[in-house]
C-alpha positions, 0 to 999 in steps of 0.5 A, spaced: 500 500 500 503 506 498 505 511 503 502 518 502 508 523 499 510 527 505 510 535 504 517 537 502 520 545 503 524 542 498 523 545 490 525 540 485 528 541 477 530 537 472 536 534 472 539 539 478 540 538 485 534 540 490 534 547 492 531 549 499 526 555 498 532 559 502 537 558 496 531 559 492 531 566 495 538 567 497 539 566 489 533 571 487 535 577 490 538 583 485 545 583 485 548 589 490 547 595 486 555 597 484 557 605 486 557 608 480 550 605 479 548 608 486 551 615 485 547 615 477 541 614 480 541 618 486 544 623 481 538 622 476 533 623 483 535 630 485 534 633 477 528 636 478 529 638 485 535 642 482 533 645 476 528 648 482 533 650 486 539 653 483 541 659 484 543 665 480 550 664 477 549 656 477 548 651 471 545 645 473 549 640 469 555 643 471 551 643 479 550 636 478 557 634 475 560 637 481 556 633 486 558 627 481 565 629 482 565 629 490 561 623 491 567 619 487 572 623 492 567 621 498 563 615 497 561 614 504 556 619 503 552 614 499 551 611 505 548 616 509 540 618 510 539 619 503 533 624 504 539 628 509 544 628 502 539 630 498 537 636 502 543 638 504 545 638 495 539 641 495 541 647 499 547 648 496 544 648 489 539 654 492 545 658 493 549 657 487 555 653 490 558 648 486 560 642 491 567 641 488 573 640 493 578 644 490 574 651 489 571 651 497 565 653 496 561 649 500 561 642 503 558 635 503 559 632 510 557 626 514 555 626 521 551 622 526 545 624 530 543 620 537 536 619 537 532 618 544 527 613 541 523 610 547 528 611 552 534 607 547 539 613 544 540 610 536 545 613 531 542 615 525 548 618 519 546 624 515 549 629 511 550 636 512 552 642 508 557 647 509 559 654 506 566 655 506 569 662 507 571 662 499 564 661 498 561 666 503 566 671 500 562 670 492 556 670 496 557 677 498 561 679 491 554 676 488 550 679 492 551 686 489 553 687 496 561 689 495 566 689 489 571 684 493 571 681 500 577 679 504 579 675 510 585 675 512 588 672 520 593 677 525 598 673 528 601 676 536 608 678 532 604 681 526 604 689 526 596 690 527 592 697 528 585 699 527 581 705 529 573 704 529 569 712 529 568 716 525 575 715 521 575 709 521 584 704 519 586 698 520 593 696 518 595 690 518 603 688 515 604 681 517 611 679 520 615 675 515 619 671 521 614 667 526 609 670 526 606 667 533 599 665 535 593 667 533 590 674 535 585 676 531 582 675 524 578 680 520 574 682 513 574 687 510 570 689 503 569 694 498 562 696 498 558 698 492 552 701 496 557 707 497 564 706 495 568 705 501 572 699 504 568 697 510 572 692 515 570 687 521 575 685 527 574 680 532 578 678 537 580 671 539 574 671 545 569 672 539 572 667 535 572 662 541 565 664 542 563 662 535 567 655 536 563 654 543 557 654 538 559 649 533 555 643 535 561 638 532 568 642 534 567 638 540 566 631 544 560 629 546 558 625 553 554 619 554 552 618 561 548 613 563 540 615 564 542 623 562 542 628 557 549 627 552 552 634 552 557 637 549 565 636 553 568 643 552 574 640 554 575 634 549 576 638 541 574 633 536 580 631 532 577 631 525 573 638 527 577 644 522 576 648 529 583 643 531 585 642 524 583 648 520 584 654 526 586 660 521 580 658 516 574 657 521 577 664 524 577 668 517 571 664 516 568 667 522 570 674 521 567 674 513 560 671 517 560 677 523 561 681 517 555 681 514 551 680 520 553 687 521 549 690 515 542 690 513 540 684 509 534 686 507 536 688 500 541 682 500 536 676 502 541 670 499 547 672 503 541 672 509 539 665 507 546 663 506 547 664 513 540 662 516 541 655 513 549 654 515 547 656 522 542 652 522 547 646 521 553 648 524 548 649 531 544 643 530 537 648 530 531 645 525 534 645 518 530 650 513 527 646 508 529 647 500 526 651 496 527 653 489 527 661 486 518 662 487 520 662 494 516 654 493 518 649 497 521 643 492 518 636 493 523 630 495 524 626 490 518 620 490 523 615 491 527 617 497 520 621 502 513 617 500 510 623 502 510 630 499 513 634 505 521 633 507 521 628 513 523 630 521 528 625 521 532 629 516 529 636 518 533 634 525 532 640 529 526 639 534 519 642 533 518 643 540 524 642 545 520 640 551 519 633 547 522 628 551 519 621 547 523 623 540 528 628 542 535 629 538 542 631 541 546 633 534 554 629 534 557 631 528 563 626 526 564 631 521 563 638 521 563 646 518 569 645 513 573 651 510 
């Protein structure tokens, strides 16, 4: 009498070996996507957004050419949130500065955020945009602002004088010997609105103080049952505050430059700064948006919804939120 066949998870072909459903799936699944096919596709969902977004001087091609170029140079940030990446493209592209390396203009860096999901903290890696100091130097040339913007750091040997008041001087002969530690750092510009130069100095307490605010210029602490917090005490290593010192400080004395004129004509060097404030301070990233002054949408493929997500926008709505809050821990920060 035959038996009943019993059932197999077992697939069985012709004349090949019997596979489990496990190799059948195992062997099914999409071979991993290679490099420069994830870069082509990211590349190709931003284009709409970019064409939005571009800024005055800007050719989306050469946008786009330059952001393949720094995603070769550094693959990692494909490894990233991708929402975060494209925002941060995006921003750059609403400004009008390329992202290639070599013409510091702005930066594409990864870095983490710790998120306090129901009492466990996670690490989520994103992607900021930083202006360098060269790029907010064509920001102001762009502007219409000034027909040339310089910043220059003064040394304890340097010969420095300068007068605010009425007759305003600055003079500054910089020592070709050992020039010593830094003291101060200023910008000083050719206005158009009026034809004179206009300066700004600051001193080593206000470059400190812009330091102190810089969310990934130092170390953060994790403690058991409390609130990480940032360790003054403990520079990050790879932060351009250690590395880049002089740079940040130019960088500095660029930006207190122009928070010291009235923006109101000049509302792209106040967008410039509201949005690398926002990154560099961890406050609530402004979502892009194009030249109409129109949010851009996020592409279909990387947001299911019409609006960019919180978890990219990484600034908290409401502060007092304890179930969902995120302490900004930047691996890499504002660069020159």
């Amino acid at each position: 009498m035959n038996q009943p066949r019993q059932p197999t998870t077992k697939l069985a072909r012709p004349d090949q070996p019997e596979l489990t459903t496990n190799a059948v799936a195992q062997r099914d699944q999409p071979a991993p996507m290679s490099f420069a096919a994830a870069r082509d596709k990211f590349v190709g969902q931003l284009d709409m957004g970019v064409i939005q977004a571009i800024g005055k001087g800007m050719d989306p091609v050469q946008f786009k050419r330059s952001l393949a170029t720094v995603l070769n140079e550094s693959p990692d940030l494909l490894k990233a949130n991708l929402t975060s990446l494209a925002v941060a493209v995006l921003h750059a592209a609403r400004l009008g500065l390329a992202l290639t390396p070599a013409l510091q203009l702005a930066y594409l860096a990864p870095f983490d955020v710790r998120k306090q999901i129901e009492g466990q903290w996670i690490s989520v890696p994103l992607v900021k945009m930083m202006i360098g100091y060269k790029g907010y130097i064509l920001l102001g040339r762009r502007s219409g602002m000034c027909d040339t913007v310089r910043a220059r750091v003064v040394y304890a040997n340097d010969a420095f004088e300068w007068e605010e008041g009425t007759t305003p001087k600055l003079v500054h002969k910089p020592t070709m010997g050992e020039r010593g530690e830094i003291v101060a750092a200023y910008c000083v510009a050719d206005m158009k609105t009026n034809g004179k130069p206009a300066f700004r100095v600051i001193g080593v307490p206000e470059i400190e103080r812009a330091r102190a605010a810089s969310r990934g210029a130092f170390e953060m602490v994790y403690e058991n049952g409390r609130k990480p917090r940032v360790d003054p005490t403990r520079p990050k290593a790879d932060s351009p505050w250690t590395t880049d010192y002089g740079a940040m400080a130019a960088k500095t004395a660029i930006r207190r430059f122009y928070k010291d004129m009235d923006l109101t004509e000049f509302r792209s060097l106040a967008s410039a700064i509201e949005v690398d404030d926002a990154y560099a301070m961890g406050s609530r990233i402004p979502v892009p948006t194009a030249i109409s002054g129109d949010t851009v949408k996020p592409p279909e493929q990387l947001s299911p919804s019409d609006e960019w997500g919180d978890d990219v926008l990484y600034g908290n709505r409401d502060e007092g939120e304890e179930d969902h809050e995120t302490i900004v821990d930047a691996t890499a920060s504002e660069h020159r």
